[in-house]
C-alpha positions in Angstrom: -15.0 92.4 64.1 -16.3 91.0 67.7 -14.0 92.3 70.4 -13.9 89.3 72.9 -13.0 91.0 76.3 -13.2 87.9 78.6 -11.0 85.4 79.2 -9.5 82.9 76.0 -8.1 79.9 75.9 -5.7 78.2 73.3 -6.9 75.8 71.2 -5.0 73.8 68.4 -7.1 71.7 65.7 -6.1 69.7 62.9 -8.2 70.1 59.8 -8.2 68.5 56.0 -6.3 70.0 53.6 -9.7 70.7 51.2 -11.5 72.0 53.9 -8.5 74.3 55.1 -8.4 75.7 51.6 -12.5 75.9 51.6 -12.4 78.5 54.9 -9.2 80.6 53.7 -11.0 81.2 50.7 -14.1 82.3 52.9 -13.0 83.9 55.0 -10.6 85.8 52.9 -13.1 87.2 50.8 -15.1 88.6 54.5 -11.9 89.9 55.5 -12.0 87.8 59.1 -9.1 86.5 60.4 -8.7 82.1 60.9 -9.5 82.9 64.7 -12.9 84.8 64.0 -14.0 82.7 61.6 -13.3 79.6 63.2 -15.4 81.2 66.7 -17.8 82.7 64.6 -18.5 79.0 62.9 -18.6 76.9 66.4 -20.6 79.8 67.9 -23.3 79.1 64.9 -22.8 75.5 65.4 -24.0 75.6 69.2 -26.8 77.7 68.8 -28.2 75.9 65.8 -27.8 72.8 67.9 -29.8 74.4 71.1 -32.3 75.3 68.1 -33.0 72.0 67.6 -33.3 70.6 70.6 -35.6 73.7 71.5 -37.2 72.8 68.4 -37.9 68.7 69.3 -38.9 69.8 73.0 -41.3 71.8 71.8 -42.9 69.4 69.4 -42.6 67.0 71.8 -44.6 69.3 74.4 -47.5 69.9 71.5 -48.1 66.0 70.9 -48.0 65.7 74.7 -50.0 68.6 75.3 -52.7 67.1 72.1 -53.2 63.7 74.6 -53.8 65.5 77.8 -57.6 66.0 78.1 -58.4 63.0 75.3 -56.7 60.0 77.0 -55.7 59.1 80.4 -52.1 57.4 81.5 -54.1 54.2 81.4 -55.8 54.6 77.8 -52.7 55.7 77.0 -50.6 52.4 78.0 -54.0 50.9 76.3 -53.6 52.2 73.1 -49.7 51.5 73.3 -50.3 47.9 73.6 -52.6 48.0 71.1 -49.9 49.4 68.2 -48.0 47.0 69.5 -49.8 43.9 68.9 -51.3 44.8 65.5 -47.1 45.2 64.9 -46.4 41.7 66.3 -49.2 40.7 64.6 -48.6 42.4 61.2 -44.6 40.9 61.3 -45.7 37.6 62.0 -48.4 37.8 58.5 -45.1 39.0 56.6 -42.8 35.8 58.8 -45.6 33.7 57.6 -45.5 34.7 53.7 -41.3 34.4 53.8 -41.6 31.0 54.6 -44.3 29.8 52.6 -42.1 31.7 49.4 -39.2 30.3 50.5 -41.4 26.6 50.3 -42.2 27.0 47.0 -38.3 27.3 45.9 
């Protein structure tokens, strides 16, 4: 059991009946009380979430990190407009086809 020796604050939640009956049962069988369980749960909740977004930043830094040195802002831009156009390009092929099927009808 974590002793919490700073301040607390009252909180007051409303959950489902099945999901009430899902933590007693839980928790119940760990021996924690409602109010640990229910800290212990949104304390997991906010680090998993900080994971993550630790997680994406980091990903985001290594594809970053894999342009620098290959392409400059400008190749970059480049190569965006490039994607870009073959997309336009590749959804007007597919705009094209629709019609012509829908012709046919």
């Amino acid at each position: 059991m974590v002793m919490y020796m700073h301040q607390m604050s009252r909180t007051q939640i409303y959950l489902p009946y099945e999901l009430r009956q899902a933590i007693d049962k839980d928790r119940r069988a760990n021996g924690e009380s409602l109010a640990e369980y229910l800290r212990q749960a949104a304390e997991e909740h906010l680090k998993s979430r900080k994971k993550k977004k630790v997680d994406l930043k980091k990903l985001a830094d290594e594809v970053i990190g894999s342009l620098k040195g290959y392409r400059t802002k400008k190749e970059v831009l480049e190569w965006e407009r490039e994607i870009r156009r073959d997309r336009k390009l590749a959804d007007q092929h597919w705009i094209k086809r629709w019609d012509e099927a829908l012709k046919i009808r």
